[in-house]
Each structure stands twice: as structure tokens, then as C-alpha cells.
C-alpha positions as CSV (number, residue, x, y, z in Angstrom):
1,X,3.9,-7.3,3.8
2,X,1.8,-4.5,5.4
3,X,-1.4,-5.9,7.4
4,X,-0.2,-9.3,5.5
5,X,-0.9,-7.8,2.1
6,X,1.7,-7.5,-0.7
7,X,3.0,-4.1,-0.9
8,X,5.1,-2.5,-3.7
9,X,7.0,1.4,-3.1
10,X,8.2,3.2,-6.1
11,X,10.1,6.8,-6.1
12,X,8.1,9.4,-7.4
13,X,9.6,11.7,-10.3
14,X,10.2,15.7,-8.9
15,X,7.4,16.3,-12.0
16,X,4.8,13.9,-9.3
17,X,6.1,15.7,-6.4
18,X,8.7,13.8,-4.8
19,X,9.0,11.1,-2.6
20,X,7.5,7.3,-3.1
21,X,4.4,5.8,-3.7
22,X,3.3,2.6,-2.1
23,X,0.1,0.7,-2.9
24,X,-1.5,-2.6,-2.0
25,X,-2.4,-4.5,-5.3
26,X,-4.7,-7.2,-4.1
27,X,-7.0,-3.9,-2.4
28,X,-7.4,-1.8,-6.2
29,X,-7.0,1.7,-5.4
30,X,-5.2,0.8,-2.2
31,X,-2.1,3.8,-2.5
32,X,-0.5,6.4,-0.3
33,X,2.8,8.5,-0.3
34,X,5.2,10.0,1.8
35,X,8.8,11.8,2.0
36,X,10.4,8.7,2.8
37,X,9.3,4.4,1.4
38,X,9.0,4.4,5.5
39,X,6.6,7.0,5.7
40,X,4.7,5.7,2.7
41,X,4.6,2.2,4.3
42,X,3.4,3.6,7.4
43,X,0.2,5.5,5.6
44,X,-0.3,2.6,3.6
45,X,-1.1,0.5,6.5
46,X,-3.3,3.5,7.5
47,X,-5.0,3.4,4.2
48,X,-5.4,-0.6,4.2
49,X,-7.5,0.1,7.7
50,X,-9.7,2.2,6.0
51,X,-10.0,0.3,2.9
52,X,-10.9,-2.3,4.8
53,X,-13.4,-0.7,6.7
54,X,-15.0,0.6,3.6
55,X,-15.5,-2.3,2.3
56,X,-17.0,-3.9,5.3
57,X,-19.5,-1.1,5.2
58,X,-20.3,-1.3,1.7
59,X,-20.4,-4.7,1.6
60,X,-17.6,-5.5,-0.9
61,X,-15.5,-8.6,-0.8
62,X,-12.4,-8.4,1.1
63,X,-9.3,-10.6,-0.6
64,X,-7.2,-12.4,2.1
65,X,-4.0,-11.7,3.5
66,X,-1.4,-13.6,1.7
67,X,0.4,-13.9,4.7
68,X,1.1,-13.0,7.9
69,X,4.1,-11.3,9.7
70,X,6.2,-8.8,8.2
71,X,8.2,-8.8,5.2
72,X,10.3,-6.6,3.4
73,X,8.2,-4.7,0.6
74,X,9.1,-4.9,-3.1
75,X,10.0,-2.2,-5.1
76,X,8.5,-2.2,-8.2
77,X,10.6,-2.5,-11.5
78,X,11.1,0.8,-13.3
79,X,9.4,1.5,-16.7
């Protein structure tokens, strides 16, 4: 869990530049990347912040944490 959302990290192909993906699926359009599924998880909470923000601003509905306390993330199954 990042900010007590469910988080999923996949590896990038070489072709998408390397290193994983991670994204927030209950905050659509929710991702960011880095070199390492550390990294990535560590921008992600960064981009959940300023989803979040956004939203408030905007005034869109924000979904609720599905829980709180950390978690290991999931890696999401390969297609």
C-alpha cells in the first residue's frame, strides 16, 4: 500500500524505456516510473499527493484508502 492505496509495479520493456511502472488503480491515471520498483513507489506516493490535491481543487471525488499501514505492493501479472 502507498498512502493506503493499492499499488501494482510492472518492468517496463527496453522498447518503453526501461525500468518499472507503478500506478494506483483506485486514483485512474494515478502512474509514475523509475530505475528501480523502489524509485517508482517512491514517485508514486509523490504523484498520489498531487492527485489528491487536484482533485480536492477541482472538486472531484476522492475514493478511500483501502487501508492503512504499509504493505508490500503487487506486481501485476504479465500479458
Amino acid at each position: 500500500m502507498v498512502r493506503g492505496y493499492e499499488v501494482f509495479v510492472e518492468l517496463l520493456s527496453r522498447r518503453l524505456g526501461g525500468g518499472f511502472a507503478a500506478y494506483a488503480p483506485a486514483l485512474t491515471g494515478c502512474v509514475a516510473d523509475g530505475a528501480t520498483s523502489e524509485e517508482a513507489l517512491e514517485n508514486l506516493a509523490d504523484a498520489i499527493d498531487c492527485w489528491i490535491a487536484y482533485a480536492r481543487q477541482s472538486g472531484r471525488r476522492i475514493p478511500e484508502p483501502t487501508a492503512n499501514g504499509a504493505a508490500e505492493p503487487q506486481t501485476s501479472p504479465a500479458n
